[in-house]
DRENTORFI-574783 format. One record per residue: residue in three letters; x negated, y negated, z of N, C-alpha, C in turn. Coordinates in steps of 0.05 Angstrom, whole numbers, plus 32768, in hexadecimal, padded with zeros to 4 digits. Layout:
<recs>
ALAXYZXYZXYZ ...
</recs>
This chain:
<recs>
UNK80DB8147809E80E2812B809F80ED81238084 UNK810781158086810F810B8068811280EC8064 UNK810680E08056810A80C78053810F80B58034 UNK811F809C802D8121809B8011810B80868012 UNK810280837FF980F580677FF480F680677FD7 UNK80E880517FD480EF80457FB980D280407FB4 UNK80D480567F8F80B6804E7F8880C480457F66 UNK80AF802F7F5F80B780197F4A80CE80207F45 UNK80D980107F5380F480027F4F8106801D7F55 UNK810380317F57811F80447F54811E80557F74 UNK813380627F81812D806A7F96812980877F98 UNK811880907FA1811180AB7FA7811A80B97FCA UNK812180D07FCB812280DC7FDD810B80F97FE5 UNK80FD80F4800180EA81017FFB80F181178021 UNK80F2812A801480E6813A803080CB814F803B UNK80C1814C804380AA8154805180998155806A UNK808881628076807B81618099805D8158808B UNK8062813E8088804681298076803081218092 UNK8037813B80A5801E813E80B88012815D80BE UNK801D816680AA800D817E80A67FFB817E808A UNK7FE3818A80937FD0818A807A7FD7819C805A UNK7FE081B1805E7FF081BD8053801281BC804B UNK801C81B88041803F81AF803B805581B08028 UNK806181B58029806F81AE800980848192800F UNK8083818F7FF6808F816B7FF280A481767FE3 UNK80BD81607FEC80D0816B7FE380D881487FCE UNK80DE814C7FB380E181317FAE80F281337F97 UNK810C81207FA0813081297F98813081457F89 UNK812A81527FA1812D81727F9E811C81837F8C UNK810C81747F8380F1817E7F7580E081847F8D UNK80CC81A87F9080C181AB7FA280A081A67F98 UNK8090819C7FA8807081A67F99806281A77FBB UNK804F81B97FB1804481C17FC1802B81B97FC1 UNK802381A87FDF800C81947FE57FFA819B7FF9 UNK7FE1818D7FF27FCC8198800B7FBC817F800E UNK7FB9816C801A7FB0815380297F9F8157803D UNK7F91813D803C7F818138804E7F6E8117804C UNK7F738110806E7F6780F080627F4780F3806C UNK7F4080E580577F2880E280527F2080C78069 UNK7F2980B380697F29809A807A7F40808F8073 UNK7F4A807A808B7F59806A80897F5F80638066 UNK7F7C806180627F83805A804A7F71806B8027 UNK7F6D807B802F7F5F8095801B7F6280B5802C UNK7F7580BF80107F7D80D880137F7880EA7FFE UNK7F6E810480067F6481107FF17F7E812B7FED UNK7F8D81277FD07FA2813A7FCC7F9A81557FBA UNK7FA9816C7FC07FA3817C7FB37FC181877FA2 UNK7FC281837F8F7FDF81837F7B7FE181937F6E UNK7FE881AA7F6D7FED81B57F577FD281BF7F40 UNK7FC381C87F5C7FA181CF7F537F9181BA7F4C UNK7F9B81A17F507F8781887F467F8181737F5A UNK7F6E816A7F5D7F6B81607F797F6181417F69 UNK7F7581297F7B7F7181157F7D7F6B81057F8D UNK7F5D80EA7F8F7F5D80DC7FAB7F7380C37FA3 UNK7F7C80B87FB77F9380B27FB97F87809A7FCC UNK7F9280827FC67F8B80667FDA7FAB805E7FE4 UNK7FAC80597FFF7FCB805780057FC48039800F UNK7FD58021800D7FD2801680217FEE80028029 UNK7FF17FFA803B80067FF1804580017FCF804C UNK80177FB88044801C7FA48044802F7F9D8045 UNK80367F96805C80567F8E8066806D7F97805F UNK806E7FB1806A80827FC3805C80877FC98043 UNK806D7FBE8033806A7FD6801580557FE7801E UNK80568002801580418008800A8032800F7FF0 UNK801880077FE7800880127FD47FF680257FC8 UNK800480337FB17FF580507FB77FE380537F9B UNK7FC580527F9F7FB980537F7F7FB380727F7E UNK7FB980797F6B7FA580957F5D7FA780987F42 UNK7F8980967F407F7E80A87F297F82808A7F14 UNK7F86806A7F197F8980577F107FA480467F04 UNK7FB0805B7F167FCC805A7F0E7FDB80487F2A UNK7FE680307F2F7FF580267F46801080237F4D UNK800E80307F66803480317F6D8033801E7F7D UNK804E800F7F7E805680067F9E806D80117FA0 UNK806B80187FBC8088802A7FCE808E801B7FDD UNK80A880107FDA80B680077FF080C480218004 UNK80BE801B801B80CA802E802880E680248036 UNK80F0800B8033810C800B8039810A7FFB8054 UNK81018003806480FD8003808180DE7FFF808B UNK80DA7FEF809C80C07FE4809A80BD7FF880B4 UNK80CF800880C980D0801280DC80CB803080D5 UNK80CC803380B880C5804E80B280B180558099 UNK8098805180B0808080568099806C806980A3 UNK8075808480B58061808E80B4805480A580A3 UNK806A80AC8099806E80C18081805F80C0806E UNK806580A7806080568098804680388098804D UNK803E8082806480228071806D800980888081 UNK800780A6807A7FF580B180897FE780A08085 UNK7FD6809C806F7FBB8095806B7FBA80738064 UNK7FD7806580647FCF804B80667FC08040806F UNK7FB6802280657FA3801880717FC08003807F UNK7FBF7FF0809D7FC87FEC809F7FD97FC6809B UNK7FE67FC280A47FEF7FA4809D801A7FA480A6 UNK80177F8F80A780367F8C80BA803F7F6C80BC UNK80507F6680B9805C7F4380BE80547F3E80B0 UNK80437F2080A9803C7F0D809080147F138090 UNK80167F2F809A7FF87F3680967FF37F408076 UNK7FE97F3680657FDD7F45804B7FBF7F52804A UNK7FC47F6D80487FB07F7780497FA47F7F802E UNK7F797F8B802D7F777F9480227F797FB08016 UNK7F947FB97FF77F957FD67FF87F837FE67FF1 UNK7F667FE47FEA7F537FF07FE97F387FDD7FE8 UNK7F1C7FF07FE87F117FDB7FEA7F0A7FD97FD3 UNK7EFC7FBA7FC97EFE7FB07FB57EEF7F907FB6 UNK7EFA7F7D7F9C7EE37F677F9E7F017F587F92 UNK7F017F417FA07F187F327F9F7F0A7F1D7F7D UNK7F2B7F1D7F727F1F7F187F557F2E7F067F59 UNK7F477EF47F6A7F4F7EE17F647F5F7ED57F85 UNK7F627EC17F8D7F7C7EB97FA17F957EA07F97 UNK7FB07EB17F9A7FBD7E9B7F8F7FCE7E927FA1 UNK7FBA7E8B7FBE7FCC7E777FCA7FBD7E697FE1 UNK7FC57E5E7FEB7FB47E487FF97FC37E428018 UNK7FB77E3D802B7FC97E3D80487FD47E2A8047 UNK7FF37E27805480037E16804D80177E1E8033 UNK80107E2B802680207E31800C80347E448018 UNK804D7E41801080667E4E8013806E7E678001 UNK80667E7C800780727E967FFD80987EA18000 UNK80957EB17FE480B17EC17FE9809E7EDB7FED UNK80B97EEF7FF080B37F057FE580A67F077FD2 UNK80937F1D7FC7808D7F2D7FA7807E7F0B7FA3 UNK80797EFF7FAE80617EEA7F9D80417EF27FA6 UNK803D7EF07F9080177EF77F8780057EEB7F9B UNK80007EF47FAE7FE97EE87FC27FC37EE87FB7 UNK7FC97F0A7FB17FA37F127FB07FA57F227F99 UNK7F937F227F887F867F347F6D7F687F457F7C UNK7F6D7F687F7B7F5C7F687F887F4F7F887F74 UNK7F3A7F7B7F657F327F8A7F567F207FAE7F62 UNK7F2D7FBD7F5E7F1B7FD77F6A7F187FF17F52 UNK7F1080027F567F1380217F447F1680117F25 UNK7F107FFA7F1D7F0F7FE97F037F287FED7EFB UNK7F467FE47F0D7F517FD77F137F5C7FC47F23 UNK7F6F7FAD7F117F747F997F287F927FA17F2B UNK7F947F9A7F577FA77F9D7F587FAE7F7F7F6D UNK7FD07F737F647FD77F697F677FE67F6A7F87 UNK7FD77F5A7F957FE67F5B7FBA7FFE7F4A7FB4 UNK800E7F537FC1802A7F367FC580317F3B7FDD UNK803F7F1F7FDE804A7F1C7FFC80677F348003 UNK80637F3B801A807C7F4F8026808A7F3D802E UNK80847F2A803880997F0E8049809F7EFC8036 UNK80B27EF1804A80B87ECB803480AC7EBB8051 UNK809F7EA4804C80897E9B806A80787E87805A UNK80647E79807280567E67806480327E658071 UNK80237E67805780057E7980537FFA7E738068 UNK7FF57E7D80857FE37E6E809D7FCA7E708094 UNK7FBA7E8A808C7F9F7E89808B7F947E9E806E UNK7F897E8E80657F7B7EA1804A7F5A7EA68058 UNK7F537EB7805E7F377ECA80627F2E7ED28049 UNK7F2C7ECC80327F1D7EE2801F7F207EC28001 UNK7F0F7ECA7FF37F0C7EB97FDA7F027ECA7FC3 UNK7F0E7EC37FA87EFE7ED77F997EE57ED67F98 UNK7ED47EF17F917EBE7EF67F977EB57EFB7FA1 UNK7ECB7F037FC57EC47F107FD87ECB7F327FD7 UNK7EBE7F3D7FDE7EC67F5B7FE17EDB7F5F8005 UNK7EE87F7B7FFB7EF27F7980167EF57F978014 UNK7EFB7FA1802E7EF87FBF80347F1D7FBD803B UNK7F237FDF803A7F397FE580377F477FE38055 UNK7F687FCE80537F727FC480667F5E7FB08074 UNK7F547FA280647F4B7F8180707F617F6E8071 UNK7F5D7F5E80867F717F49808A7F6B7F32806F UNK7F7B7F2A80577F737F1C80417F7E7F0A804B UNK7F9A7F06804C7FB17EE780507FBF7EF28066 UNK7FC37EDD80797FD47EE0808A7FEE7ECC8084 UNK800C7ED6808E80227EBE808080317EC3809B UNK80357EAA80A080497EB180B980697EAF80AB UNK806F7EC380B580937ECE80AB809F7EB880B3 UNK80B87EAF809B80CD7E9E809C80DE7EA180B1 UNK80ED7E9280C280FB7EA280D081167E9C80CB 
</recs>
């Protein structure tokens, strides 16, 4: 399976059968050779190049979020119709759903129902692995329901904000 996406900011081309446990990844023609397996929803345990990491994936309205080892990506995949590749182990989320990408203890909310989002604006601060990571909106829409306040904890792919999409 070959698909491009875009990780910070630049685009990548990646080919691989990211449903076999065993595989090689092909990435702009660089090969490495991988061995996976999900642990639960949105946690995957990688084996790289003799070093084994766990890996938190999670998915929010056609981004996805990938932490390892304290380090955070977001991947746009281009296509919100093509996420299965990326997203084995996502946790899930879709339309003006914001989810939680791992679990964690909500350290901040910066928005309120009724409040009007773009794109890439700051919804949830959601502190985990002793870092914070920053949720933003996938949509441009306006905030129907906030579920979570700081100080609440939330498990991985919780419903945090819901936004109903602009139309």
């Amino acid at each position: 399976m070959e698909f491009e996406f875009t990780l910070n900011g630049e685009k990548r081309r990646v080919s691989t059968d990211a449903r076999r446990p065993s595989t090689t990844v092909t990435i702009d023609g660089s090969d490495y050779d991988v061995d996976w397996s999900r642990i639960r929803d949105g946690v995957i345990s990688l084996l790289l190049d003799g070093r084994s990491h766990t890996v938190h994936v999670a998915r929010a309205d056609g981004e996805i979020t990938v932490d390892v080892e304290g380090q955070h990506f977001v991947v746009g995949t281009g296509s919100r119709d093509d996420d299965s590749a990326v997203a084995a182990g996502a946790g899930g989320g879709g339309g003006g759903t914001i989810k939680a990408p791992m679990p964690g203890n909500v350290v901040k909310v910066m928005v309120e129902e009724g409040d009007e989002v773009t794109v890439g604006t700051s919804i949830v601060v959601v502190e985990a692995m002793k870092m914070e990571n920053e949720v933003r909106s996938g949509v441009d829409g306006t905030v129907k329901k906030v579920n979570v306040a700081a100080g609440d904890s939330v498990g991985t792919s919780e419903v945090m904000v819901e936004i109903e999409p602009a139309e």
